[in-house]
N, C-alpha and C positions, 0 to 999 in steps of 0.2 A: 618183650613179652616173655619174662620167664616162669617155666612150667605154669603158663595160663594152658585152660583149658576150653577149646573151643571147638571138642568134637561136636558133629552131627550141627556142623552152623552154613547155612549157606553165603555167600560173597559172589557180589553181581557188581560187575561194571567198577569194579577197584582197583585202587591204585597203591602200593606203599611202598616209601622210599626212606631209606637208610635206615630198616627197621634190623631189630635183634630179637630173634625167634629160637630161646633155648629149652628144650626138655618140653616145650610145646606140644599138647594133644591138641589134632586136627582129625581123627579119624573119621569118616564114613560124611565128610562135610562136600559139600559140592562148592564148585569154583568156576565161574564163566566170563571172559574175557575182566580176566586180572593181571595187572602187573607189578610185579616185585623189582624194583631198583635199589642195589646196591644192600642188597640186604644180606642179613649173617643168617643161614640156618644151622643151627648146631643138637644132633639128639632130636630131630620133629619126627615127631609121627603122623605119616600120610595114609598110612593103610586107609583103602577101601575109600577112597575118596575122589570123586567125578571130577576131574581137569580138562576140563573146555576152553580152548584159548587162552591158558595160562602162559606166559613169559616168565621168567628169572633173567632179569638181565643185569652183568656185572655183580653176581649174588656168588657166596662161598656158600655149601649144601654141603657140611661135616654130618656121615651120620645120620644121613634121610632116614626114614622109610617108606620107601613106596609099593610095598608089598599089596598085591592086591587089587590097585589103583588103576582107577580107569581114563587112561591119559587119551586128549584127541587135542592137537593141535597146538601141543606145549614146546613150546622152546626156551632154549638156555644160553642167549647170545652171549658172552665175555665172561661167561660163569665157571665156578671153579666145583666140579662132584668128586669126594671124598668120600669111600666107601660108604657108598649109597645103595641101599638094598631094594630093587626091583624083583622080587620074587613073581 
């Protein structure tokens, strides 16, 4: 998914695996027990976006932003964060 745009989208009960997430707007979207495997994020923007039970696992995250976001119970097991902006 390059620069797709899927702010203000919700995602319930997903799964993806081996995706590519570049220049991607996500912002102000909500997210409840999702998992991301193996996935590339490069330049996504999270701002302001509700993470409920999100995983990244074995995911490379170049470049987040998670400014704003309101994380609860996200984990990043074998993942790799490169200047990722948690403001």
């Amino acid at each position: 998914m390059v620069g797709t745009n899927l702010a203000e989208t919700t995602w319930l009960d997903s799964e993806c695996t081996a995706g590519v997430f570049a220049g991607t707007e996500v912002h102000g979207s909500e997210m409840r027990r999702v998992v991301f495997h193996q996935c590339k994020f490069d330049s996504v923007n999270l701002r302001a976006t509700s993470l409920k039970d999100v995983a990244f696992v074995d995911c490379l995250l170049r470049d987040v932003d998670f400014s704003g976001a309101n994380p609860a119970d996200v984990s990043f097991p074998g993942s790799a964060l490169d200047r990722a902006a948690v403001r």
